[in-house]
KOLTI-603890 format. One record per atom (N, C-alpha, C): x, y, z. Coordinates in steps of 0.001 Angstrom, whole numbers, plus 500000, padded with zeros to 6 digits. Layout:
BEGIN
XYZ...
This chain:
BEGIN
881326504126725816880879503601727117881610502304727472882178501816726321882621500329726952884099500604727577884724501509726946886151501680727237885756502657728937885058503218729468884602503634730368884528502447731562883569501707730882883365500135731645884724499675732052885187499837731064886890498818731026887638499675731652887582500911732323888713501777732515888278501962734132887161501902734724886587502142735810886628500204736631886649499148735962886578498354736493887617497430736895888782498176735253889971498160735897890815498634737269890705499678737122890927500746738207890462499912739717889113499509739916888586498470741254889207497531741271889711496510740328890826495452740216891581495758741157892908496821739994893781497250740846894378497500742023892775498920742812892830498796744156892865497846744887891929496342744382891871495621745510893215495240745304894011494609744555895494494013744361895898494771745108896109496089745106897178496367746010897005496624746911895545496752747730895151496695749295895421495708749636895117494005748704895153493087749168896876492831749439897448492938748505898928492965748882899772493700750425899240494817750298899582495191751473899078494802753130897547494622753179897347493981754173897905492910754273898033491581753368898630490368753039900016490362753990900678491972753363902120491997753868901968492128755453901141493066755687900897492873757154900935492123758050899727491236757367899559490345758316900603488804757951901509488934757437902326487921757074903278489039758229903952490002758475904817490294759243904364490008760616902517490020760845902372490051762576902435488060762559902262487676761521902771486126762115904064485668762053904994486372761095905840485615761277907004486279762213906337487242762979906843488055764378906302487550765301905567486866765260904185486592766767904325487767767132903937489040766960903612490011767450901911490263768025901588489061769152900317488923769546900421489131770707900526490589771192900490490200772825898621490322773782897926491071772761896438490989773310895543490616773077896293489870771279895242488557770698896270487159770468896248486664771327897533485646770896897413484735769892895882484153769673895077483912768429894422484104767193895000485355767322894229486178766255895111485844764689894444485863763965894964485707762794895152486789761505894217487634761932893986488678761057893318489454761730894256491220761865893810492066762632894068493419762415893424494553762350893506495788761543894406496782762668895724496832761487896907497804762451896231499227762923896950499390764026896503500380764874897016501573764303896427502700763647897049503556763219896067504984763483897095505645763503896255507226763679895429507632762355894576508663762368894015509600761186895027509328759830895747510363760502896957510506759818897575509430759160897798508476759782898419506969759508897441506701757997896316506490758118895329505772757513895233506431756111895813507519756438895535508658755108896782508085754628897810508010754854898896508150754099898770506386753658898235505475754432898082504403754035897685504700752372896127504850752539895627504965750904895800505739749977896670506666750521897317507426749364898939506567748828899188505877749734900543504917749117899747504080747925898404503206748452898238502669747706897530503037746360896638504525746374896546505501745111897772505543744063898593505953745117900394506081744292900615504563743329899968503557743937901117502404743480900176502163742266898681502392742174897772502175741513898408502797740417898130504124740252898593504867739035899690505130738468900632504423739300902434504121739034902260503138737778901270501856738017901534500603737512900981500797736663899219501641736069898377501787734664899393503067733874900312503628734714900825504673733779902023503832732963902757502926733741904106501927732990903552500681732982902047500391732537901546499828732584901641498955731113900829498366730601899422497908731432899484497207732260898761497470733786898713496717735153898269495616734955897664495197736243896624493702736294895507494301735382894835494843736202893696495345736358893431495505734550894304496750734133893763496639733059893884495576731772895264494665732282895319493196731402894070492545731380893313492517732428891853491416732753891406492485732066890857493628731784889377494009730889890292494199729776891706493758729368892075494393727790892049495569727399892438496499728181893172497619727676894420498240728071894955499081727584896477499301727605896577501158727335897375501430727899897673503203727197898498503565725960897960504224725028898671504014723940898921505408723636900073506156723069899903507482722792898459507795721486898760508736720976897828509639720449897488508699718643899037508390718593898929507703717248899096506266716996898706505935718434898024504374718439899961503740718597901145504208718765901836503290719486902207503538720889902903502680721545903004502706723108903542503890723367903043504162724628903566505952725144905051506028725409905713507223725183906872506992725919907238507303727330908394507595727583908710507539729080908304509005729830908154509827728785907402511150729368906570511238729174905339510814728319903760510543727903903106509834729342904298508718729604903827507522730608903554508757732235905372509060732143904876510053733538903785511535733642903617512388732661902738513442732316901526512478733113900847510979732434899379510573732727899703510486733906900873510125734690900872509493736356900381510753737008901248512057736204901167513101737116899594513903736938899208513876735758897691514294735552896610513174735789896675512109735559896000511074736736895408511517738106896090512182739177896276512712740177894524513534739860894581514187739009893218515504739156892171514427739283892010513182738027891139512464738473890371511963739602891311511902740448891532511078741932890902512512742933891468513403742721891085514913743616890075515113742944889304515055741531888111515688741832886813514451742033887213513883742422886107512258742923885788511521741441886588511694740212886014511360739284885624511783738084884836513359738581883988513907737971884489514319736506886184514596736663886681514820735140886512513471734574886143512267734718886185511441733769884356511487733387883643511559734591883062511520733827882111512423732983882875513548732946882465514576731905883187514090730646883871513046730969884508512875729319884868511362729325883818510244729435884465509195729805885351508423728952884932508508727548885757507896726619887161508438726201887453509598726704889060510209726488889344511404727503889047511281728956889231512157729514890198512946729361890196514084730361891182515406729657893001515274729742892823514759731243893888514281731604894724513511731166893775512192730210894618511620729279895456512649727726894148513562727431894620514194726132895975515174726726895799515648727862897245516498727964898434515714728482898266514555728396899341513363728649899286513064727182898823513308726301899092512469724639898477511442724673898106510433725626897663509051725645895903508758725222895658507623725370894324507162725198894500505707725660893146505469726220892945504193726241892652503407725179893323501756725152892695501495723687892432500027724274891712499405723232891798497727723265893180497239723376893691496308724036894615495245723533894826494940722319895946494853721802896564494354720248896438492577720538896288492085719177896349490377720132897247489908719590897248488632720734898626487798720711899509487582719637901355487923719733901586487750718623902188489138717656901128490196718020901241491378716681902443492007716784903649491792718159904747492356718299904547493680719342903111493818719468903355495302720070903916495449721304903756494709722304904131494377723453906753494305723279907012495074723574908662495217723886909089494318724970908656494085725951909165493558727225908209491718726896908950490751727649908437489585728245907590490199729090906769489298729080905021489487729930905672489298731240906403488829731730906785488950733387907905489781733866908129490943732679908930492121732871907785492822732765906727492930732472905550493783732300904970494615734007904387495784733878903620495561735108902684495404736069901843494710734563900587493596735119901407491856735347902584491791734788903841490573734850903900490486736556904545491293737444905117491746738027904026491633739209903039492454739106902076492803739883901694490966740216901324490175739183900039489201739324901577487724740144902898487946739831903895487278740533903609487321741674903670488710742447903445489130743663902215488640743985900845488792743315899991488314744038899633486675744227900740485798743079900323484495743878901727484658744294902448485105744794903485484437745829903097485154747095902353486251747230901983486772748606900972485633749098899872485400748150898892484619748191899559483086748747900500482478748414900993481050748859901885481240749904902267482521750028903175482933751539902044482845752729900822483664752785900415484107753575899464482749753661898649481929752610898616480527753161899346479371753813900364479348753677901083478632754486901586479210755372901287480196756110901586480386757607900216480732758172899153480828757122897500480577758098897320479247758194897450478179757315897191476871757312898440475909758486899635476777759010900626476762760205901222475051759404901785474791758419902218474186757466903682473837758184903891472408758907905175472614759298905943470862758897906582471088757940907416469990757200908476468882758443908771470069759247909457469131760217908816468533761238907171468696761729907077468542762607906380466852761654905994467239760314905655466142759923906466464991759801907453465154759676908340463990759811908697463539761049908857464156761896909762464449763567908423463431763799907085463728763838906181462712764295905731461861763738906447461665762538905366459722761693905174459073762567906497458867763659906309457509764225905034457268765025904412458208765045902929457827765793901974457383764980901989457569763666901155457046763162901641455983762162902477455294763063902742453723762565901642452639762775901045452526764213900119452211764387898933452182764072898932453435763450897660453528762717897842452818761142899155452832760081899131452374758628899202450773759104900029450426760375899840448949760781898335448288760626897647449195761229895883448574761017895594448515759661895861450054759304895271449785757669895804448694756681897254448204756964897554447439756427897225445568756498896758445565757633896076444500758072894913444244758353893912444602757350892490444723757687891481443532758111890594443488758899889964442864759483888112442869759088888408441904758850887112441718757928886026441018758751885801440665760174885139439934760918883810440070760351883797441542760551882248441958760690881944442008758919882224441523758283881878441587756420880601441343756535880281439997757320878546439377756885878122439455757936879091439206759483878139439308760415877848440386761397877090440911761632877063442303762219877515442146763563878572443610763499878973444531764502878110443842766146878492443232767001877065442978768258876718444596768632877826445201769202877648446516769601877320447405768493877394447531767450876602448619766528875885448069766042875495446487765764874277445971765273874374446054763426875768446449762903875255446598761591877013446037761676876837445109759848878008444214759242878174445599757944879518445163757850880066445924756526879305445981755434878849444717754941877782444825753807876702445472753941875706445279755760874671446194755994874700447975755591875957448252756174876479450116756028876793449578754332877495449046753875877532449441752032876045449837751489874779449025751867873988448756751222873240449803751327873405450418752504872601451208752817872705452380752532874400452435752319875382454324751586874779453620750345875007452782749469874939452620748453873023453284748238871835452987748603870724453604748366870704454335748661871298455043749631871101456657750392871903457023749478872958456597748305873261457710747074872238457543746462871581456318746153871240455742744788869544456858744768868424456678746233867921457633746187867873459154746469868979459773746601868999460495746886869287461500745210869970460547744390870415460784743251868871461065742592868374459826742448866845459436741749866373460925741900865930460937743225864978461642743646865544463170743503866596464081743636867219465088743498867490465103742155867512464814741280867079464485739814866373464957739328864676464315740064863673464363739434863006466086739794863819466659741175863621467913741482863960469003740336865527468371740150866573469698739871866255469661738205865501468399737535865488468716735607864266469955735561863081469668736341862535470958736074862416472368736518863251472269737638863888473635738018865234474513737470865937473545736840867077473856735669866703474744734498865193474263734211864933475207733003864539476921733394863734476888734903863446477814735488864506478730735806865581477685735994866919478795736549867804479056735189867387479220733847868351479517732896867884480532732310868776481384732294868376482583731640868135482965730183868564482114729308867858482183728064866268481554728259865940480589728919864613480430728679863178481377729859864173481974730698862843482470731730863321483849732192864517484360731540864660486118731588864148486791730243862334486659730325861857486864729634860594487857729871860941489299730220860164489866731105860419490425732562859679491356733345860097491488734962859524489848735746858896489254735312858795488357736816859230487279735810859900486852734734860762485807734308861827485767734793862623487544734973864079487471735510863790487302737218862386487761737802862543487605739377862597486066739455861668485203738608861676483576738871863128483285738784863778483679737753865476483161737285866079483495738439865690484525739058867026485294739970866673484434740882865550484181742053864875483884742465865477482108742996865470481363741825865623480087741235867349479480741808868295480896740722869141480668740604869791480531742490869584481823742884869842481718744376869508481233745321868364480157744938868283478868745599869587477757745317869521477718744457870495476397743943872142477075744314872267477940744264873625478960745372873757478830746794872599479235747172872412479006748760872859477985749248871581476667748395871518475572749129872980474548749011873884474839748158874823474574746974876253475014748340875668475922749007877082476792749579877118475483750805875835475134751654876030474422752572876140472961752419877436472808752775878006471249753008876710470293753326876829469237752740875817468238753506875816467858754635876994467377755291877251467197756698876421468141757537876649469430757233875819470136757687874278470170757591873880469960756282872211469445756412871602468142757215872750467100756769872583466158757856872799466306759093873452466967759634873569467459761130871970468007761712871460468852760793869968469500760513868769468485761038869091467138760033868133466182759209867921465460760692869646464911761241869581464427762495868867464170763522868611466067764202868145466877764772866017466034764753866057466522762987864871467206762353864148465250762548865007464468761981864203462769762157864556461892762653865831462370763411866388461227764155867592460894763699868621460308764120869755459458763423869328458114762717870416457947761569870211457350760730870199457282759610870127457040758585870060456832757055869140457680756309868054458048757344867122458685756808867470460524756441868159460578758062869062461801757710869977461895756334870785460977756427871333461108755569871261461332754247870282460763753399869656460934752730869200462194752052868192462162753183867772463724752984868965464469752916869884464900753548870923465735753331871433465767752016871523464413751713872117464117750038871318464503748853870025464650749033868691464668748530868993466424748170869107467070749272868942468867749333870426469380748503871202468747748572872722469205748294872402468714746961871759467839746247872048467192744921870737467995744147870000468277744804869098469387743770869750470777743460870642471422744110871117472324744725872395472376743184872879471174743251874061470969742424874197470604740984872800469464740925872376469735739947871493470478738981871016471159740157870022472369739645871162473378738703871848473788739649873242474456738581873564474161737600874456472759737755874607472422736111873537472297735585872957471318735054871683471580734320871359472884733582870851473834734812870124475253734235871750475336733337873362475848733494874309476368732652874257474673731456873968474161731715874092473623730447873041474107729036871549474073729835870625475118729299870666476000728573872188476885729370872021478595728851872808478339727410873634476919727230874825476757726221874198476364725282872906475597724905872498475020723827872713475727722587872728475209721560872188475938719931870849476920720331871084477889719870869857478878719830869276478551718736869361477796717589868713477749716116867555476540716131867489475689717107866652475162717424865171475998718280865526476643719154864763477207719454864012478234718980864774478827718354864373480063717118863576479346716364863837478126715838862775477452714636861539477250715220861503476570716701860142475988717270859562477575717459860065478337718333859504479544718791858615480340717074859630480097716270858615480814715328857847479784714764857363478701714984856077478119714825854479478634715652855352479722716584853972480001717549853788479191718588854949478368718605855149477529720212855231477784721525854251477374721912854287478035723995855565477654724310856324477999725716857305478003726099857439476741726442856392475859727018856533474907727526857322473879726109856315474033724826855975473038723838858284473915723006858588474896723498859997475215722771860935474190723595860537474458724940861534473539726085861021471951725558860258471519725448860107470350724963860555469573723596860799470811722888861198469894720949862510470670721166862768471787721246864079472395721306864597472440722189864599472286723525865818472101724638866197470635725308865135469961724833865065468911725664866174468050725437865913467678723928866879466866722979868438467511723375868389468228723195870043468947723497870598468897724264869987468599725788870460468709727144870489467156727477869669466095727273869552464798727551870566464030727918871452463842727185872970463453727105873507464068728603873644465311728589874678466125729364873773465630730747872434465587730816871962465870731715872225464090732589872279463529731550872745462022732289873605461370732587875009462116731716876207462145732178876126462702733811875539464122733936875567464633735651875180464139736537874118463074736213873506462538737388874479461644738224875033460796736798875848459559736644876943460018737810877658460863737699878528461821738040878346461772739828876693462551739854876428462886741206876165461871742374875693461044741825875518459102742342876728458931742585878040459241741740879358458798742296879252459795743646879319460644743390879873461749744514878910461663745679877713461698745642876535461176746941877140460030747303877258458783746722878418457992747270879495458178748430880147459089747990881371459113748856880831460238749986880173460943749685879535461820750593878589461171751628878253460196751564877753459103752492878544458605753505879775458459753201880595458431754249880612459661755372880570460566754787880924462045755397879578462209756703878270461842755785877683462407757015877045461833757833877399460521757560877752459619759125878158460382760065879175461232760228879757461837761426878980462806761978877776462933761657877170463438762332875532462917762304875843461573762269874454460954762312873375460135761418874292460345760018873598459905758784873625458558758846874157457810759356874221456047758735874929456081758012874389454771757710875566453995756500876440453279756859877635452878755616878944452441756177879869453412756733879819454608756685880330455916757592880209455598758717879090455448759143879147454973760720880212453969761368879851452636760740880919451669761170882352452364761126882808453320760122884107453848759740884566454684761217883361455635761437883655456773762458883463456001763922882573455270763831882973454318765230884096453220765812884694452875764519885981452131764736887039453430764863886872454234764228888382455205764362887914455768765617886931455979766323886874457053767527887631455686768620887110454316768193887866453230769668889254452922768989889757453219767967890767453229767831891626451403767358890394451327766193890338449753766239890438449815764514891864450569764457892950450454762927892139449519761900892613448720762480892237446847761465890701447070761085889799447138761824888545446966761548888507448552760380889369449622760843889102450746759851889573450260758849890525449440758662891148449138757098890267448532756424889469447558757179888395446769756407887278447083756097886848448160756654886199449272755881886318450179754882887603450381755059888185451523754034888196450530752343889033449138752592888888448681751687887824447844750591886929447713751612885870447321750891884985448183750057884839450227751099884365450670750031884946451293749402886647451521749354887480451685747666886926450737746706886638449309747196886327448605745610885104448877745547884192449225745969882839449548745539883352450694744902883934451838745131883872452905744656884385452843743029885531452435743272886579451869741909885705451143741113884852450354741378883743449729740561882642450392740044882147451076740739881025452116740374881504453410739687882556453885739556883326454640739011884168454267737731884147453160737402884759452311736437883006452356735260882112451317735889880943451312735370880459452797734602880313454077735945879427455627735625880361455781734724881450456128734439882674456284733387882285455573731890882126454427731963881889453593730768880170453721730765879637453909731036878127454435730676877887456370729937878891456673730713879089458173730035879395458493729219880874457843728772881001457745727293880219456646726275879208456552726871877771455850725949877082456417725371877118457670726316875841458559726469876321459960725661877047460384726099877856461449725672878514461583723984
């Protein structure tokens, strides 16, 4: 069953590689044709093709699939570790290799069903001579060719150079236009380079808040947001780890349950919760906060629970066979183990709520973000430099400090 696993999940690999390759190619030819005459914006768009067209599409890419596991081993089957080997366990030869390409084929026409009447050595393989086997490991000689003469080598080239082709003409990446225009933003490194510190102690008249006011205030909107998203995410960490609460049907619904909270909430940017918070209490710090508050349970709920799943099991095994409730195992056996790690992350997340304080100012949070996003919207350089630089040294300082407290702790 496992070589089944490994032979069927390979195979889904594969396909996607080489669907993805080929659409990739596609749509790298309709941009770098501008061939847009009825979406001139469009970026990605499914070629117009007949019945017919579409068929021969996925049968090219059937073809390329079983081209590459027959003179293989492909991608696909490099990632689950297996390879085709003839009958007496060495590599197939050049007519063993084509026989499987060409009996491969029945697989594909009868939906499957010959494999899985025989999943561990289907038939098709035995009248090709071959078998699937594990990987030999690194080293044993079995492998003839350099790994990038291979054609899982070959295949995975193509997919990061399609992959860095077709990003840099979605991301519209243009080297000359970056140079051709510095000169506009002379004016702008002129400010940064001459920063203006007026407002340090005395506040802004028109925004009502001094540089130190916005530090003090990003600085607690990390500091509680850290505290308090902390005190959420240590006892929901244990809930979301699957050695301690996939223990049963409604242990794994709490875990599953748990875990895809801290995913969810984890996927959405804070800016975006603060945009929410805005809305939800007004502008201000308070937003902000909260935003930092939901994103840091979210984040540390994650780590935490995977640090959880990593502990020594021999601790827990000892308490558990004392007849220990779950609560009283998480308490003598997990607790101790995670403590360290768990205060290194916080340490960690206080830096990063930090700088994320800046961020969701721009949509309402407070702080020293604000002063930042209101000098760059009037276009008042100098005053941005003197913002920028005051909270690099807070940052560089507090990042210097969480650093040297971690390796305390750790």
């Amino acid at each position: 069953m496992k070589l089944f696993k490994a032979r069927l999940l390979s195979l889904l690999l594969d396909l996607a590689l080489w669907t993805y390759l080929l659409y990739s190619g596609f749509t790298l030819h309709y941009l770098m044709t501008r061939w847009r005459v009825w979406e001139p914006e469009a970026k990605f768009i499914a070629p117009t093709l007949p019945g017919w067209g579409w068929a021969f599409v996925v049968w090219g890419i059937l073809e390329l699939v079983l081209l590459t596991r027959a003179f293989g081993p492909s991608l696909g089957q490099r990632i689950l570790g297996v390879w085709l080997v003839s009958e007496s366990g060495s590599p197939p030869s050049f007519s063993q290799r084509w026989a499987y390409f060409l009996f491969a084929h029945l697989g594909i026409l009868s939906l499957g069903i010959i494999v899985f009447l025989a999943p561990e050595h289907p038939r098709y393989e035995r009248w090709a001579g071959v078998r699937l086997a594990p990987l030999p490991p690194p080293g044993s000689g079995a492998f003839r060719r350099r790994w990038y003469l291979t054609a899982y080598g070959i295949s995975a080239f193509l997919f990061v150079g399609m992959t860095l082709a077709l990003g840099w003409r979605l991301t519209e990446i243009d080297l000359q236009n970056l140079v051709r225009r510095a000169s506009r933003s002379i004016r702008i490194w002129r400010g940064l380079i001459n920063p203006d510190f007026r407002y340090l102690f005395t506040p802004d008249p028109r925004i009502k808040l001094s540089f130190i006011d916005g530090l003090v205030q990003s600085l607690y909107m990390a500091l509680l947001a850290t505290v308090a998203g902390t005190a959420v995410a240590f006892p929901l960490s244990f809930v979301g780890a699957r050695n301690i609460m996939a223990r049963g049907p409604l242990g794994w619904l709490v875990y599953s349950f748990t875990r895809g909270f801290f995913n969810v909430f984890r996927a959405v940017e804070s800016v975006y919760w603060a945009s929410i918070f805005a809305i939800w209490v007004g502008f201000g710090p308070f937003a902000g906060s909260m935003a930092l508050f939901i994103h840091t349970i979210a984040a540390l709920g994650k780590l935490f629970s995977e640090q959880v799943e990593h502990i020594d099991p021999g601790p827990v095994e000892a308490v558990t066979a004392t007849g220990a409730n779950l609560l009283q195992v998480v308490r003598y056996a997990v607790v101790p183990q995670v403590i360290p790690q768990f205060l290194a992350f916080t340490l960690y997340r206080w830096d990063i709520n930090l700088r994320m304080a800046t961020v969701v100012a721009l949509v309402g949070g407070g702080g020293i973000g604000r002063l930042l996003f209101e000098y760059k919207d009037d276009l008042q350089w100098s005053l941005v430099g003197g913002v920028i630089i005051l909270f690099m040294i807070t940052v560089w300082i507090m990042d210097y400090v969480s650093g040297w407290v971690r390796e305390r702790i750790t």
